[in-house]
N, CA and C atoms as an extended XYZ file, in Angstrom:
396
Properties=species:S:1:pos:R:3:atomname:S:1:resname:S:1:resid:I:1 pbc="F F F"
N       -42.946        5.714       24.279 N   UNK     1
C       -43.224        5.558       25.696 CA  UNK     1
C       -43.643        4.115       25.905 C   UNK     1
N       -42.683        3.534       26.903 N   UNK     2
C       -43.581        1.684       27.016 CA  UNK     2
C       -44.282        1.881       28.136 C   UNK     2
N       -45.269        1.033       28.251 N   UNK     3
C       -45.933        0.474       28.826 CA  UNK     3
C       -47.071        1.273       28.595 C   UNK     3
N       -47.637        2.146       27.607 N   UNK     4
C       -48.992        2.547       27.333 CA  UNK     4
C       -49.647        2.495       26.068 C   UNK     4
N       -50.693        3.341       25.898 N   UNK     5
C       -50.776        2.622       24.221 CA  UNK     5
C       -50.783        4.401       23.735 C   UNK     5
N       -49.872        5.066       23.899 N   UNK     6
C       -49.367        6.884       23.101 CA  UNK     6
C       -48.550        5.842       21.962 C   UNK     6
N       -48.929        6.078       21.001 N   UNK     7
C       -48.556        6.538       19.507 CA  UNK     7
C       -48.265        7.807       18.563 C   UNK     7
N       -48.054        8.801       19.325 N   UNK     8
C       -48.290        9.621       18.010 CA  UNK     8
C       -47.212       10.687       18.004 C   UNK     8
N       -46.401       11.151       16.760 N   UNK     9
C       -45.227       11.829       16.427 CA  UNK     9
C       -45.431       13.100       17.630 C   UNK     9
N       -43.988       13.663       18.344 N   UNK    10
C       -43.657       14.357       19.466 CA  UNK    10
C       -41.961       14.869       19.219 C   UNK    10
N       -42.034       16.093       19.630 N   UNK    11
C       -40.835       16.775       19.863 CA  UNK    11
C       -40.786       17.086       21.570 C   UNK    11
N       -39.581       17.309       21.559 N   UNK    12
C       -38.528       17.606       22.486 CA  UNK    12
C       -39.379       19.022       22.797 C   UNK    12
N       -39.560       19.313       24.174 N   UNK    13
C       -40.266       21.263       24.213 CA  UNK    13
C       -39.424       21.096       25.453 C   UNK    13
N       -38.873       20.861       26.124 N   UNK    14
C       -38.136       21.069       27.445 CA  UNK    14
C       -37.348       19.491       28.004 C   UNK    14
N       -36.170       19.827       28.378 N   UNK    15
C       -35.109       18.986       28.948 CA  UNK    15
C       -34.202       19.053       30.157 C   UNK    15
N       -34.364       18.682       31.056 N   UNK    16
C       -34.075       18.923       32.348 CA  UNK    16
C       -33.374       18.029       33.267 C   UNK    16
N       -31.467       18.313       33.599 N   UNK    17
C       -31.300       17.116       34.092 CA  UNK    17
C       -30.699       17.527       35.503 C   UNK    17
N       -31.238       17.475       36.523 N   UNK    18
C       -30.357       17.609       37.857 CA  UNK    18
C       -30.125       16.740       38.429 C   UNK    18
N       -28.518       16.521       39.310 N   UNK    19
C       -27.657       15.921       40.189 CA  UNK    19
C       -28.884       15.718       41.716 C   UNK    19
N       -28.885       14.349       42.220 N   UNK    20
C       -29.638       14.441       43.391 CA  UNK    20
C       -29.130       13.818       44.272 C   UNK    20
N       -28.871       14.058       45.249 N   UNK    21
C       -27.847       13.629       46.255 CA  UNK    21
C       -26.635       13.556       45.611 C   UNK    21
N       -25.318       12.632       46.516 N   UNK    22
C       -24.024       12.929       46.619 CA  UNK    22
C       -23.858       11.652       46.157 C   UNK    22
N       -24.137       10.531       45.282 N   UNK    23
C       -24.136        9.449       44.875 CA  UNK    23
C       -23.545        9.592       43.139 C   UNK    23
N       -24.173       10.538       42.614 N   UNK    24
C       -24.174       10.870       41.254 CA  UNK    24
C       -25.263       10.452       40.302 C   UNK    24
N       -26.778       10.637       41.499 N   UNK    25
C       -27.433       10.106       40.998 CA  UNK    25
C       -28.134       11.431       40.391 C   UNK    25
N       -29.089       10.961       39.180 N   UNK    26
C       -29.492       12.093       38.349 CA  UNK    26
C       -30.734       12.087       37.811 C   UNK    26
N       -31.720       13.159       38.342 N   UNK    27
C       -33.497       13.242       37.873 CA  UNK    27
C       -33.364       13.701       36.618 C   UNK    27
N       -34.206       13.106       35.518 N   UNK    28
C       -34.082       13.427       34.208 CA  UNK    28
C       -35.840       14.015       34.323 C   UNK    28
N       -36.030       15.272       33.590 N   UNK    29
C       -37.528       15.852       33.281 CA  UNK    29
C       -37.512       15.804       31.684 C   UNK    29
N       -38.373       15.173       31.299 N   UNK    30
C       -38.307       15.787       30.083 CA  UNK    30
C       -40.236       16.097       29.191 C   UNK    30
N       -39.660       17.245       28.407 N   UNK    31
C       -41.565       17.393       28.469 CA  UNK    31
C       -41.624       17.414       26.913 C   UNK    31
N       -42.906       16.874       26.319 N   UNK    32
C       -43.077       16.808       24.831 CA  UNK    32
C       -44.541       17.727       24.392 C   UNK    32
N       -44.389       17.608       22.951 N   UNK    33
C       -45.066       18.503       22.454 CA  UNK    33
C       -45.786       17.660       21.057 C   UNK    33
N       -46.794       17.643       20.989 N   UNK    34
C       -47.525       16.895       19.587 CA  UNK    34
C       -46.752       17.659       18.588 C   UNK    34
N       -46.049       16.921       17.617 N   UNK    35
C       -45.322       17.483       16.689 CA  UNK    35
C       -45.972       17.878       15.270 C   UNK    35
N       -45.611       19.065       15.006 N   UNK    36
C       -46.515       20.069       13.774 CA  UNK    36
C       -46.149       19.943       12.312 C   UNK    36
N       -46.527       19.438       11.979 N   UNK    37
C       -46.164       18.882       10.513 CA  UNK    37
C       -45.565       20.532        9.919 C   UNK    37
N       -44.769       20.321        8.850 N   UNK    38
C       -44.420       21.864        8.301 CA  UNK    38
C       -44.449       21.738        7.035 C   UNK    38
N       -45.803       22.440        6.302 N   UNK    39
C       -45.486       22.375        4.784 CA  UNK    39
C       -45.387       23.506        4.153 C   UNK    39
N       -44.421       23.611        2.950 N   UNK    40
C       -44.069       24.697        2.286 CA  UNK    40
C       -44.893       25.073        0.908 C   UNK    40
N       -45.608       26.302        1.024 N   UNK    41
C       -46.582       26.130       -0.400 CA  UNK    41
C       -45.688       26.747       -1.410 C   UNK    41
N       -45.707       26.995       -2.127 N   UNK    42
C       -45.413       27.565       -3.747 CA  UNK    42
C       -46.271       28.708       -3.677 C   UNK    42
N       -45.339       30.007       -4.464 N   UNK    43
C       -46.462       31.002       -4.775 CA  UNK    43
C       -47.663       30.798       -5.645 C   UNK    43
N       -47.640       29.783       -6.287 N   UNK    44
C       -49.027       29.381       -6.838 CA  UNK    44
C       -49.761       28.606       -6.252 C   UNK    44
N       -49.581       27.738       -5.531 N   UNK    45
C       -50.523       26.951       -4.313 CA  UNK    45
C       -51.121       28.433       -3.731 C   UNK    45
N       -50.377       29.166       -3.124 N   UNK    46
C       -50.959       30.249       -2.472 CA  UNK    46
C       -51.972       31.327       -3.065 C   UNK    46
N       -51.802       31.041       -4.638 N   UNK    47
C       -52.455       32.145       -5.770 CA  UNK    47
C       -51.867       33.853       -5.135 C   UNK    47
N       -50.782       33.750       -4.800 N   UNK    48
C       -50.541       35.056       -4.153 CA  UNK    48
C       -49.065       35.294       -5.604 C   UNK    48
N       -49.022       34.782       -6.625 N   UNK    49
C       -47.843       35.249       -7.997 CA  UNK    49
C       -48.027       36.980       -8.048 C   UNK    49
N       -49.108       37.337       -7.920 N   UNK    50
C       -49.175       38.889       -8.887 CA  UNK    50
C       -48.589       39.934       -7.611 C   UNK    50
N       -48.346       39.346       -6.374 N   UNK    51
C       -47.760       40.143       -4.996 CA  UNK    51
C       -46.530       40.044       -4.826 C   UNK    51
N       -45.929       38.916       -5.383 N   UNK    52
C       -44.328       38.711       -5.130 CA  UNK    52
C       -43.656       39.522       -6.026 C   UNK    52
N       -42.500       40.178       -5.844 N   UNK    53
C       -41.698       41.140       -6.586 CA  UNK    53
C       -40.772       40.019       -6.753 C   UNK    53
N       -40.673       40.528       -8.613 N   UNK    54
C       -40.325       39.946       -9.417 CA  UNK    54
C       -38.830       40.184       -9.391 C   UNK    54
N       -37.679       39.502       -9.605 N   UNK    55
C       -36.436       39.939       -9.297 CA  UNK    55
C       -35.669       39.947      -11.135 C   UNK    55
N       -34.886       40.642      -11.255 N   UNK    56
C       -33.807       40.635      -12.752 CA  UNK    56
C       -32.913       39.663      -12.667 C   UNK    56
N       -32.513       38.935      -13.278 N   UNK    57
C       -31.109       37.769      -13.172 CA  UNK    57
C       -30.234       38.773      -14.114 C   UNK    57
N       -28.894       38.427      -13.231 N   UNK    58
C       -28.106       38.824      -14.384 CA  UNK    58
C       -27.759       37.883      -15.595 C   UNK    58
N       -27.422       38.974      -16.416 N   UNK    59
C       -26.541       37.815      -17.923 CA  UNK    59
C       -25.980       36.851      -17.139 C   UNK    59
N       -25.708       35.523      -17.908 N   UNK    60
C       -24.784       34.760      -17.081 CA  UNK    60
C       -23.250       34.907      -17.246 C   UNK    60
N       -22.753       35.102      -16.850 N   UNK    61
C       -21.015       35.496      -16.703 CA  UNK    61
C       -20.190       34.669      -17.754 C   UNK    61
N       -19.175       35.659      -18.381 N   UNK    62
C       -18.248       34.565      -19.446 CA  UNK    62
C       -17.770       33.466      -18.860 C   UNK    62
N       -17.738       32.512      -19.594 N   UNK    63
C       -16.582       31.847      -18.957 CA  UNK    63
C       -15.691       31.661      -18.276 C   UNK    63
N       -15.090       31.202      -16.996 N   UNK    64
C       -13.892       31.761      -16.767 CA  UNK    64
C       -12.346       31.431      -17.423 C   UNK    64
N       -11.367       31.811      -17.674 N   UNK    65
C       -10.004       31.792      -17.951 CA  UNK    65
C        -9.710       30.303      -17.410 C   UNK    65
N        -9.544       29.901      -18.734 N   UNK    66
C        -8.565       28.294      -18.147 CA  UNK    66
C        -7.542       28.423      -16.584 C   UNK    66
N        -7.822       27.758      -15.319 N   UNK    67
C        -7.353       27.805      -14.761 CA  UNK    67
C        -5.563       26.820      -14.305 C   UNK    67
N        -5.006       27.865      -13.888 N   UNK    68
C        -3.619       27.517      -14.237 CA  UNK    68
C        -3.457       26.944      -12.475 C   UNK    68
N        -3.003       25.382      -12.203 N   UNK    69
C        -2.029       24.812      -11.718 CA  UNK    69
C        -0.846       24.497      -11.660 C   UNK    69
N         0.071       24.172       -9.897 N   UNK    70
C         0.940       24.104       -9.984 CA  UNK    70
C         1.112       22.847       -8.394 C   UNK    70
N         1.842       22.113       -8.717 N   UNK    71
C         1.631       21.097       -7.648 CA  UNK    71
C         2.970       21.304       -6.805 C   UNK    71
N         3.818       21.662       -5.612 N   UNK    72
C         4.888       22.377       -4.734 CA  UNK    72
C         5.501       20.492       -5.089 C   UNK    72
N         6.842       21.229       -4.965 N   UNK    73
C         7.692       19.910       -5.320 CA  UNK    73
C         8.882       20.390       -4.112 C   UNK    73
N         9.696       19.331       -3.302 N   UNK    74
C        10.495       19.526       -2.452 CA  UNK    74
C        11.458       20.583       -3.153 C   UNK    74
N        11.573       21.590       -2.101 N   UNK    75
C        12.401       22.540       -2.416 CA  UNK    75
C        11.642       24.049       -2.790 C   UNK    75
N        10.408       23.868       -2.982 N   UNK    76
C        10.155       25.468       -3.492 CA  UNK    76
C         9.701       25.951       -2.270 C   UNK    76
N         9.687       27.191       -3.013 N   UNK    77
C         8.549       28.298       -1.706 CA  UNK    77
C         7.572       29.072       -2.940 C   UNK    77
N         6.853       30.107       -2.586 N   UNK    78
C         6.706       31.024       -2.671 CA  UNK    78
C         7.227       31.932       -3.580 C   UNK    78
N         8.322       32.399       -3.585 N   UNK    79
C         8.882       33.398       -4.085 CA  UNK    79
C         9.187       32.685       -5.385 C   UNK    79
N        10.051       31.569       -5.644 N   UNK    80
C        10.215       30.780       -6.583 CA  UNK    80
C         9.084       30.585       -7.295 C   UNK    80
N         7.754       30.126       -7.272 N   UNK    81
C         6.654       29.959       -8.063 CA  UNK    81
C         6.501       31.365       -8.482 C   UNK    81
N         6.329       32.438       -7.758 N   UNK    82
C         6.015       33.377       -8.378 CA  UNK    82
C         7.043       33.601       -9.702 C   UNK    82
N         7.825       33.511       -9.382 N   UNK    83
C         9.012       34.279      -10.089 CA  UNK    83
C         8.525       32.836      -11.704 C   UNK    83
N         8.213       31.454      -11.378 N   UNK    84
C         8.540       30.981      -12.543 CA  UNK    84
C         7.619       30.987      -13.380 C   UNK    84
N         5.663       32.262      -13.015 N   UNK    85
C         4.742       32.414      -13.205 CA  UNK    85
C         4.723       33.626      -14.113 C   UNK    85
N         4.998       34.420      -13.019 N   UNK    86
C         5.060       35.726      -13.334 CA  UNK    86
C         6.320       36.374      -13.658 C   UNK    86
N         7.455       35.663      -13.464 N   UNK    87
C         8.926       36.508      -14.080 CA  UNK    87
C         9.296       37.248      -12.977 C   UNK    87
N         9.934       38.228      -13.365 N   UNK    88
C        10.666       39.521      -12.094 CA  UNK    88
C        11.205       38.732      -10.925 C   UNK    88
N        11.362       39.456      -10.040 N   UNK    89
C        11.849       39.199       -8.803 CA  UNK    89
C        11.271       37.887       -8.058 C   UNK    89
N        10.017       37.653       -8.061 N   UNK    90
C         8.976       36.860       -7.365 CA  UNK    90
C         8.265       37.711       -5.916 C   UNK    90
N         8.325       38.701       -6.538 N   UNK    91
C         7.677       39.736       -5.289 CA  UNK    91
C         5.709       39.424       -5.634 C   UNK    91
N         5.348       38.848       -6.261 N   UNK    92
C         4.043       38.813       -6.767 CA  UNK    92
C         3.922       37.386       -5.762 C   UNK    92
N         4.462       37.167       -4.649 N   UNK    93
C         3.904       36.143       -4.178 CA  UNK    93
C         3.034       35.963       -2.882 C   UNK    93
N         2.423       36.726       -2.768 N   UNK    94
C         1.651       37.241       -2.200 CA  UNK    94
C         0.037       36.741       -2.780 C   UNK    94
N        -0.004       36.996       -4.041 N   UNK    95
C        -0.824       36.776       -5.167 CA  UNK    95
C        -1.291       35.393       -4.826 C   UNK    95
N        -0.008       34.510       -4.871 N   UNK    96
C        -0.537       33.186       -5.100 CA  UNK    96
C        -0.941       32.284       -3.252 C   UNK    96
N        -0.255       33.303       -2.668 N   UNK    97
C        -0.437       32.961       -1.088 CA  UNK    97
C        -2.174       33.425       -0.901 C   UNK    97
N        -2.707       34.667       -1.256 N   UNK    98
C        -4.143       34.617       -1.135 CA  UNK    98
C        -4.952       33.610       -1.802 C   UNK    98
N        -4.524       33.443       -2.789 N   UNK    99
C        -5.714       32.599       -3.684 CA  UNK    99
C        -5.601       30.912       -3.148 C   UNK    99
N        -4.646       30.444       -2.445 N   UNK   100
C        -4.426       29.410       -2.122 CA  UNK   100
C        -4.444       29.479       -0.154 C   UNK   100
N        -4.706       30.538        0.149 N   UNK   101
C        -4.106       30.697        1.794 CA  UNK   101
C        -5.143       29.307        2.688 C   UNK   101
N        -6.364       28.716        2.487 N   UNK   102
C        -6.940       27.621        3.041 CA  UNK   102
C        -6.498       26.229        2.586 C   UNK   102
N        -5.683       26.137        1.225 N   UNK   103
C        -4.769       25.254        1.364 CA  UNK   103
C        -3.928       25.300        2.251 C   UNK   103
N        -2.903       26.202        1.931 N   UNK   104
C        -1.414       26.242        2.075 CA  UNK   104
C        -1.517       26.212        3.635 C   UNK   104
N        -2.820       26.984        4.364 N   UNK   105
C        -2.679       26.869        6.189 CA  UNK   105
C        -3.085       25.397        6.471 C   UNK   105
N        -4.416       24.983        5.979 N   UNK   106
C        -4.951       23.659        6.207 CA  UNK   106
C        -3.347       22.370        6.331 C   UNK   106
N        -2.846       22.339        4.742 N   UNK   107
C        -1.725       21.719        5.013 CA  UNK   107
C        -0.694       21.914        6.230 C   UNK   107
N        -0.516       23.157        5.987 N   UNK   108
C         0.746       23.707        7.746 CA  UNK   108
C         0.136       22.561        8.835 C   UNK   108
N        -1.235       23.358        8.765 N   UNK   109
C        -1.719       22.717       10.215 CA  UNK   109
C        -1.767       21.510       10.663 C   UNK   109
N        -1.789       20.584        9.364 N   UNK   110
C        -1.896       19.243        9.355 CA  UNK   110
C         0.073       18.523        9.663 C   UNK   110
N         0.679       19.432        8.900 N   UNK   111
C         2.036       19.165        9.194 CA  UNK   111
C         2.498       19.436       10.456 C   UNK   111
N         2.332       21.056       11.121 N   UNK   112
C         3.549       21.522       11.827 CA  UNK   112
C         2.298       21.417       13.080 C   UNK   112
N         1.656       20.524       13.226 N   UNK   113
C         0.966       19.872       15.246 CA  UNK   113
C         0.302       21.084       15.177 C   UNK   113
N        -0.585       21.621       14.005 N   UNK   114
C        -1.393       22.652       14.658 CA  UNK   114
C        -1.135       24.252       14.582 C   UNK   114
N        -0.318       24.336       13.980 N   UNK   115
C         0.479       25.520       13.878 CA  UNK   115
C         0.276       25.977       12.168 C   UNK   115
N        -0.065       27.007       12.059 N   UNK   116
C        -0.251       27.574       10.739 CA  UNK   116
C         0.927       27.515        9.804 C   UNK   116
N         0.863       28.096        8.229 N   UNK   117
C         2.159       28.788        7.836 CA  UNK   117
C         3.266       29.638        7.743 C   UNK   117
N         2.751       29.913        8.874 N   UNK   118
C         3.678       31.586        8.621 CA  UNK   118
C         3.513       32.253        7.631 C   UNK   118
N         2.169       32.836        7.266 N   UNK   119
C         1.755       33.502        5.878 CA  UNK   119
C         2.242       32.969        4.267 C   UNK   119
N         2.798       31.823        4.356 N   UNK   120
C         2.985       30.572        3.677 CA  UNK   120
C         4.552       30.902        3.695 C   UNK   120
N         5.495       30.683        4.401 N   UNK   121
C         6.488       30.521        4.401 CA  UNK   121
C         6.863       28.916        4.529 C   UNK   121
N         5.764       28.443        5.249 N   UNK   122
C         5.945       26.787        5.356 CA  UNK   122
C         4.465       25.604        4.286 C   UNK   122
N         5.404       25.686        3.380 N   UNK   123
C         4.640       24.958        2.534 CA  UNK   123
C         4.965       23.089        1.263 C   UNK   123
N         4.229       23.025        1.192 N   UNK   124
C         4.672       20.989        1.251 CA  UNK   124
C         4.494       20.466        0.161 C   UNK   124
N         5.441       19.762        0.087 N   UNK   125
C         5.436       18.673       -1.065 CA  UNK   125
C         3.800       18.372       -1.558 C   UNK   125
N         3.344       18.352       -2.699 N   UNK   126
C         2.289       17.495       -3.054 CA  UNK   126
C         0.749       18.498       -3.212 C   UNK   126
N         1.054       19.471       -2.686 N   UNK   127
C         0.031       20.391       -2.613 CA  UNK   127
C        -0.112       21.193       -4.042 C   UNK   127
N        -1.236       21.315       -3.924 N   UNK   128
C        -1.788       21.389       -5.632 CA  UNK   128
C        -2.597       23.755       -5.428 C   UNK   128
N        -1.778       24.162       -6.196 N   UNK   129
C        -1.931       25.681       -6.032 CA  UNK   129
C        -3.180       26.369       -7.118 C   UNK   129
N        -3.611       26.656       -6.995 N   UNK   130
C        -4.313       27.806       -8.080 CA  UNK   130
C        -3.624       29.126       -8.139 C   UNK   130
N        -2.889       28.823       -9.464 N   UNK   131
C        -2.412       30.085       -9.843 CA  UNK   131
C        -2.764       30.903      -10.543 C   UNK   131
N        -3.519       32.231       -9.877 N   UNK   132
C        -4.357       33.275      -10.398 CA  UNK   132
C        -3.571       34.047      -11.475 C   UNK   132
């Protein structure tokens, strides 16, 4: 605040802006609040340890499975990766459309002005897959 001698830390408690007359002129309210410091104790600062319920961790989880990449090169889709992953038909592509679907849309969207994949029917050069 200028022109007084207030120093001391303040929050925002109310904000208020109305239009006054037909000029575009505009009354600003605004109201403050001495601001409340916030400190966080520890259950031992508090001496309150023997009240808190104690929780189990689980084991920690194996390892996971070396994860398998595949980077889309002009010309594939879908069906093709599956098929050169998993063999058969390439009906398993579905598989690789979930585990990748925030790529494969993010890219669309960035390509086709906003417009998704078509459940990854439209998918791009350079894009890097996790193949589950």
């Amino acid at each position: 605040v200028t022109g007084t001698n207030i120093n001391i830390d303040v929050t925002i408690s109310d904000y208020v802006c109305e239009e006054n007359g037909g000029y575009g002129n505009k009354d600003y309210s605004i109201e403050f609040e001495r601001y409340k410091y916030l400190k966080i104790y520890t259950t031992d600062e508090l001496k309150i340890v023997k009240f808190v319920k104690q929780i189990k961790t689980r084991p920690a989880s194996p390892p996971a499975a070396a994860t398998r990449t595949y980077t889309i090169v002009s010309g594939d889709n879908l069906w093709k990766i599956a098929r050169k992953f998993y063999g058969g038909s390439g009906s398993d592509w579905q598989k690789i459309y979930n585990a990748n679907r925030s790529v494969i849309e993010s890219t669309a969207i960035r390509y086709r002005g906003g417009r998704g994949s078509d459940n990854g029917h439209w998918i791009y050069p350079g894009c890097v897959l996790t193949i589950p």
